[in-house]
Backbone as CSV, one residue per row, in Angstrom:
resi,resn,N_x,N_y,N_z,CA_x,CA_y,CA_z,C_x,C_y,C_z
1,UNK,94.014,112.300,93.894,93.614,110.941,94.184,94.126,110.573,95.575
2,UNK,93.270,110.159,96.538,93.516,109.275,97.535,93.754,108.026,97.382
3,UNK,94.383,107.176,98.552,94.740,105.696,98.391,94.844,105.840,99.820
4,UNK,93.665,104.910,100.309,93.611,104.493,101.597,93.728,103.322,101.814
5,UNK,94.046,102.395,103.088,94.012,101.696,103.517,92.684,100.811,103.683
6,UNK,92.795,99.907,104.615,91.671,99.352,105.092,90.818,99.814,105.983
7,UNK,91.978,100.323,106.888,91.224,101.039,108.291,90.360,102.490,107.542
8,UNK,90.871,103.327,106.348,90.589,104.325,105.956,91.833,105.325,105.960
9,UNK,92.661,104.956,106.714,94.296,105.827,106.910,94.332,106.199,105.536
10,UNK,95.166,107.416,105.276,95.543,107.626,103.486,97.140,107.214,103.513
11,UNK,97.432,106.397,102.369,98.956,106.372,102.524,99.396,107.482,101.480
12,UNK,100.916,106.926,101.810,101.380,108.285,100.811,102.602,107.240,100.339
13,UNK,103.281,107.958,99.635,104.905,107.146,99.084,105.674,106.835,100.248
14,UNK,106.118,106.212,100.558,107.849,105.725,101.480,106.801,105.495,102.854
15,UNK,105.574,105.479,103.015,105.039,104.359,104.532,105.197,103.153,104.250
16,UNK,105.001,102.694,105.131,105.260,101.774,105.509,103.723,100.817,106.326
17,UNK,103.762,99.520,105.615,102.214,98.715,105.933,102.343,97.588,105.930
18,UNK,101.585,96.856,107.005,101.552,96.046,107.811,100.535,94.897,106.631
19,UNK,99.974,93.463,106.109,99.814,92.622,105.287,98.925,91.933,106.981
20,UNK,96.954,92.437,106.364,96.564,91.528,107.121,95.787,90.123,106.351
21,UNK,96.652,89.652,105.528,96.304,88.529,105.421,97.374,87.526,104.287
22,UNK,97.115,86.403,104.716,98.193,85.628,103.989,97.616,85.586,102.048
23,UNK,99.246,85.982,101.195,98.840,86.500,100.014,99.800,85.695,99.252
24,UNK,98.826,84.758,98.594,99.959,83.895,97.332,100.575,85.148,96.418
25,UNK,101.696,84.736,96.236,102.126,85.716,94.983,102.153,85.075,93.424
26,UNK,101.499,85.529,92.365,101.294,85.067,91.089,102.911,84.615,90.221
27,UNK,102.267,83.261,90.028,103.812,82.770,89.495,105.131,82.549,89.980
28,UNK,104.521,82.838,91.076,106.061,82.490,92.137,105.464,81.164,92.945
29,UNK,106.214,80.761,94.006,106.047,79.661,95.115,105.825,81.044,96.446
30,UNK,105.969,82.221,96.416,106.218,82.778,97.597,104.578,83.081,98.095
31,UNK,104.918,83.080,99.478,103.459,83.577,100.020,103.678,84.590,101.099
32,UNK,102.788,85.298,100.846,103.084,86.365,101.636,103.030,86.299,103.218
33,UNK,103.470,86.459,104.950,102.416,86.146,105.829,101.861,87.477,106.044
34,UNK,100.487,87.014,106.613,99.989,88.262,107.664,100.943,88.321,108.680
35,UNK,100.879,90.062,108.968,102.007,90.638,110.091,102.928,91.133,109.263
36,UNK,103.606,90.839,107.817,104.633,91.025,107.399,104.648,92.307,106.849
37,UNK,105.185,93.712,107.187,105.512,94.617,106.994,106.661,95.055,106.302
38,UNK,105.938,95.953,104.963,106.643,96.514,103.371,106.408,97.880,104.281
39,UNK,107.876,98.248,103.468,108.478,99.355,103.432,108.246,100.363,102.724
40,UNK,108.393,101.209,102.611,108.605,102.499,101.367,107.891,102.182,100.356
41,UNK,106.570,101.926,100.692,105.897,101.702,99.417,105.635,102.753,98.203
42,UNK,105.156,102.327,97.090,105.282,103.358,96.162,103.499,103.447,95.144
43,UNK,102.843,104.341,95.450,101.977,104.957,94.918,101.752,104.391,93.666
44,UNK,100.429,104.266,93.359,100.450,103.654,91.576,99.514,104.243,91.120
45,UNK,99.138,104.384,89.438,98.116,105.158,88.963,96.673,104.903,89.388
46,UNK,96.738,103.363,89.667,95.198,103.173,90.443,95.013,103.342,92.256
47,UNK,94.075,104.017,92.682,94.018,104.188,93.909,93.474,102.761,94.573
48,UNK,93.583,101.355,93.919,93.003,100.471,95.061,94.803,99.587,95.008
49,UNK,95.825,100.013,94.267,96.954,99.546,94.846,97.898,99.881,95.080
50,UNK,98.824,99.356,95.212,100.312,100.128,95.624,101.420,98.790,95.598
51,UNK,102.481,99.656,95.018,103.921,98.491,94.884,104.768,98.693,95.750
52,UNK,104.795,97.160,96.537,106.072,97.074,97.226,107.261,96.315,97.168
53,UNK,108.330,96.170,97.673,109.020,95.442,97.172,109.424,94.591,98.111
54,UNK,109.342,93.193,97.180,109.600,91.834,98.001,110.674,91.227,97.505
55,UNK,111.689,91.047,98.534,113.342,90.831,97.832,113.793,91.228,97.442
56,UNK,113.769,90.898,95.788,114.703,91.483,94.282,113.915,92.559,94.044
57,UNK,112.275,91.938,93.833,111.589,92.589,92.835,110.446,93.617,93.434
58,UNK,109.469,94.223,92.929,108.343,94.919,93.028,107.582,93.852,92.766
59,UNK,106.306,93.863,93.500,105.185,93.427,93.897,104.217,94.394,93.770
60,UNK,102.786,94.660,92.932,101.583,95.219,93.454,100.886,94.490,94.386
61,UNK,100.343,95.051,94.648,99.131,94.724,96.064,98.392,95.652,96.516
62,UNK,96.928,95.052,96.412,95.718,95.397,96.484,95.437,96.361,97.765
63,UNK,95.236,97.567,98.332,94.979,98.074,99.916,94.055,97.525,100.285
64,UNK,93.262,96.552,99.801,92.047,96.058,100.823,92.731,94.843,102.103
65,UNK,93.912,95.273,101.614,94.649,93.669,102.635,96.073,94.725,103.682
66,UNK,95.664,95.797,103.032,97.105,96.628,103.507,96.577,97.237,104.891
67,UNK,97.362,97.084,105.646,96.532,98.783,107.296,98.053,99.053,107.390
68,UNK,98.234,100.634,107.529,98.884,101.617,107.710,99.929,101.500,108.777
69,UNK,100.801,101.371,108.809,101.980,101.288,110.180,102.401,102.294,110.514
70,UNK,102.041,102.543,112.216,102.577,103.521,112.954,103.507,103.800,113.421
């Protein structure tokens, strides 16, 4: 299974990606901004997301909002 980005980049575990667009987070007050770059992200069984972690916790999020950091 692939898991690409927006641009088409493939990620892999522990890249790192750049948030092009501002993303309410469910059940929280937090919002995500565009520009804001996750770390070491981590691979998930579906290829349209991937978990990163925001603060405390893990976050999924969708790659149609993710582009690849160089």
């Amino acid at each position: 299974m692939e898991v690409k980005d927006t641009n088409g980049n493939v990620l892999k575990n522990g890249d790192a990606v750049l948030l092009i667009k501002d993303l309410k987070v469910r059940g929280t007050s937090i919002t995500l901004k565009r520009g804001t770059v996750m770390k070491n992200i981590r691979l998930t069984d579906n290829e349209d997301e991937v978990q990163c972690k925001t603060g405390k916790s893990w976050t999924v999020l969708k790659t149609e909002f993710l582009k690849k950091k160089k």
